[in-house]
C-alpha positions in Angstrom: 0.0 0.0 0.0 2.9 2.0 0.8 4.6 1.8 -2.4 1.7 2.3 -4.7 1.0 5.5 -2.8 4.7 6.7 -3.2 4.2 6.0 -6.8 1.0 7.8 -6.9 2.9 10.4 -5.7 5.9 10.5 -7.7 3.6 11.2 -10.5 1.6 14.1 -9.3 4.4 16.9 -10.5 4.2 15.3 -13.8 -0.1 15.3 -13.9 0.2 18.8 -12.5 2.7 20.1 -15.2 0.5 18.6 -18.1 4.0 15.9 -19.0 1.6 12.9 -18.7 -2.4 12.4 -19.3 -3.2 14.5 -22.0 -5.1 11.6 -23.6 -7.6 11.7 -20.0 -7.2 15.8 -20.6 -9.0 15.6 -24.1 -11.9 13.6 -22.5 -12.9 16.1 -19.4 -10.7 14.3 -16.8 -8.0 16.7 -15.4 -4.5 15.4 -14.3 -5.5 16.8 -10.3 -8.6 14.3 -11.0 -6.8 11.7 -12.4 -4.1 11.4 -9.5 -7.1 11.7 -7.2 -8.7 9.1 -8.8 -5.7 6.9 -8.2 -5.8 7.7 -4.8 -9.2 6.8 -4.2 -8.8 4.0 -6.1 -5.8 2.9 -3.1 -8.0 4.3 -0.2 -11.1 2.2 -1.5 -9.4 -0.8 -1.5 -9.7 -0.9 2.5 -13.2 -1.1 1.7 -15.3 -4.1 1.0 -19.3 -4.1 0.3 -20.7 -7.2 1.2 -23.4 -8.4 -1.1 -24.1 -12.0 -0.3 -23.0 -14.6 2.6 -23.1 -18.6 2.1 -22.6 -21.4 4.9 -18.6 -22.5 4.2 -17.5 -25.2 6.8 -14.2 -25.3 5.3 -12.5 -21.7 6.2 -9.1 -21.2 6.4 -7.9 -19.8 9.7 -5.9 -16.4 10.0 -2.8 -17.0 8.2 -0.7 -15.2 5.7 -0.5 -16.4 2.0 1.7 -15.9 -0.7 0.4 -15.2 -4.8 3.0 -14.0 -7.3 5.4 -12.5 -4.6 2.6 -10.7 -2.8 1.1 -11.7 1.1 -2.0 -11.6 2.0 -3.0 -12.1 6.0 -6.1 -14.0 6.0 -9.1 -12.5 8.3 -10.1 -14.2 11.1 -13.4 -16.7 10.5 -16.7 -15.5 12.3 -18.3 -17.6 14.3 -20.8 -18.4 11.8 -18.9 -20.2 9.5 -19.7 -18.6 6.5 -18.0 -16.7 3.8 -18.7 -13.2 3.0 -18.7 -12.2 -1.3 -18.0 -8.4 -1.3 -17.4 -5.5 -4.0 -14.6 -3.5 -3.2 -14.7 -0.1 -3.4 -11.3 1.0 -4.6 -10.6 -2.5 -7.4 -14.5 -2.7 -8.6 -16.6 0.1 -8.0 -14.1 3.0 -8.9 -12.3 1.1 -12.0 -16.2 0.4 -13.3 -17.5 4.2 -12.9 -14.5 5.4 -14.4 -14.5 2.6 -17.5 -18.3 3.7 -17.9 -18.2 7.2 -18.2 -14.9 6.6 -20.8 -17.0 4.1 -22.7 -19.9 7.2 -23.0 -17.8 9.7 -24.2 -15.9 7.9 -26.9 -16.7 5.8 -30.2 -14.1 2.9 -29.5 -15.6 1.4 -32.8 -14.6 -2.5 -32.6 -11.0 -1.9 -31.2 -12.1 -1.7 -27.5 -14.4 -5.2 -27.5 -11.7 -7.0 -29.2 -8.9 -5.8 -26.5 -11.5 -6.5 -23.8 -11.7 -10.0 -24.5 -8.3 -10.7 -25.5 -7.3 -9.3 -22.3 -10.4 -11.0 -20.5 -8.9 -14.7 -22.2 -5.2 -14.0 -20.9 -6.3 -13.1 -17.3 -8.9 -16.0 -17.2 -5.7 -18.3 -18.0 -3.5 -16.6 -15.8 -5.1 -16.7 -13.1 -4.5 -18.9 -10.0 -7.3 -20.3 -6.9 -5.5 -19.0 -3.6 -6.8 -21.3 -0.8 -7.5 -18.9 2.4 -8.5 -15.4 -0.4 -9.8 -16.3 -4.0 -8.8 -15.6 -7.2 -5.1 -14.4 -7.8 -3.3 -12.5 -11.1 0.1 -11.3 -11.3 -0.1 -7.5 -11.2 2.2 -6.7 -13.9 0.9 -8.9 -17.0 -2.7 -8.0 -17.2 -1.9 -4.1 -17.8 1.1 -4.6 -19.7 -1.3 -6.5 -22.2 -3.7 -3.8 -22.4 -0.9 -1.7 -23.3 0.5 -3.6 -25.9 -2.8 -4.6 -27.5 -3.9 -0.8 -27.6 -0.6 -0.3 -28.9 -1.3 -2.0 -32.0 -5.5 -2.3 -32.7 -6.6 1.5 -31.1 -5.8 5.0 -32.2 -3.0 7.0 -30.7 -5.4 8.8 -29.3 -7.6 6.3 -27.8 -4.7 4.3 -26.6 -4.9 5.4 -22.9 -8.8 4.8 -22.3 -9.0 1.5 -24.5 -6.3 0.1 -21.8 -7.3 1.6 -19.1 -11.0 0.2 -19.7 -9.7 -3.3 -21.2 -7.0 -3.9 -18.4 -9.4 -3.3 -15.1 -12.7 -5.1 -17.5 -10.6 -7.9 -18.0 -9.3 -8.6 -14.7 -12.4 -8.0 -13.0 -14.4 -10.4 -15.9 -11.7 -12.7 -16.5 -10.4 -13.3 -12.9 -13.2 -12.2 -10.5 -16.5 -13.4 -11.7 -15.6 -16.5 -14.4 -14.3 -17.9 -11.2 -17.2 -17.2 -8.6 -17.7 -20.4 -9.2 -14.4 -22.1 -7.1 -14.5 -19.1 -4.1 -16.8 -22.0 -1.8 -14.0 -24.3 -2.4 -11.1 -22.3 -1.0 -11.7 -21.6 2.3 -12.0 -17.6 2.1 -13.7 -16.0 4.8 -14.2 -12.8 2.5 -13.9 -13.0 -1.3 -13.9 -9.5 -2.8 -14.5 -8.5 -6.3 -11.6 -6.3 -7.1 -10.1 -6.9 -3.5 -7.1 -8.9 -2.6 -5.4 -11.0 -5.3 -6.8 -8.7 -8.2 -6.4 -5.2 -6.8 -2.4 -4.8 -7.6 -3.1 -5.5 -11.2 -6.2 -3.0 -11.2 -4.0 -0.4 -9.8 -1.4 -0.7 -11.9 -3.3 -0.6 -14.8 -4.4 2.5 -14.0 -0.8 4.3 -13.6 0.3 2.3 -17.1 -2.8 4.1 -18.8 -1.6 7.5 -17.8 1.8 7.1 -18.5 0.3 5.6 -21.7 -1.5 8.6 -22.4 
């Protein structure tokens, strides 16, 4: 948390002096916003919306856990036994406004579906069950592909949004909800959309879009 806010901050001389983000600039999102954005995004992720709660007898105690290099210190079970499916503020609910109101404002034609799902496909494949949280990606790939693809299929000047929108789509699609399906089998006491094993990727891509940009 600490280092993605550092690198939040590093960037904000560079929003502020108009270096980076010009692609957000054009669309009614100001650098100040944008590096707010980020940080709401980080602050968010301390927040989970619970949204349904099923009966799991096999919970995993409070323990830490390792995905792609990063820990993650299980909560403590509640005496009920259950586990507790959640929406996460800062990975789901922020990434989704943002990708909606980009997706109003621009004519992405056919290059924005077609890096959605390719990103949607290589997240679904990378990602990993993680007995004790959910669903785990490595943080660096998913954005990285969104980058490359808009690279090559979306205008210069779309480049930016298309990744931001396919890169934090894709994880949330490919990794979060085609795998609701495992989350009874491993144990988690809370499973959060766009929460732990997801969020690192979802944050990233949002600095790789404005540097992008």
């Amino acid at each position: 948390m600490v280092a993605f806010f550092l690198v939040a901050l590093i960037m904000l001389p560079f929003l502020i002096l108009g270096m980076i983000g010009e692609a957000f600039l054009r669309l009614g999102i100001s650098p100040s916003l944008m590096f707010w954005l980020l940080i709401l995004t980080l602050v968010g992720s301390l927040v989970n919306i619970p949204i349904y709660r099923f009966e799991n007898r096999g919970l995993v105690g409070e323990q830490v856990v390792s995905y792609f290099g990063m820990r993650y210190r299980v909560p403590r079970p509640d005496r009920s036994q259950a586990t507790i499916l959640a929406v996460n503020v800062g990975g789901a609910l922020i990434p989704v406004a943002l990708s909606v109101y980009l997706i109003s404002q621009i004519d992405f034609g056919l290059s924005l579906p077609i890096l959605l799902a390719v990103v949607t496909v290589v997240v679904n494949r990378l990602a990993r069950p993680v007995r004790g949280m959910g669903i785990g990606v490595p943080g660096l790939a998913p954005p990285l592909v969104a980058a490359l693809g808009a690279y090559f299929l979306c205008p210069m000047e779309l480049r930016a949004p298309c990744a931001y929108i396919a890169s934090t789509m894709g994880i949330l699609i490919g990794a979060d909800l085609l795998n609701l399906g495992q989350i009874r089998q491993l144990g988690a006491p809370v499973a959060s959309i766009g929460g732990a094993g997801t969020f690192d990727a979802i944050f990233l891509s949002g600095i790789i879009a404005v540097l992008l940009s």
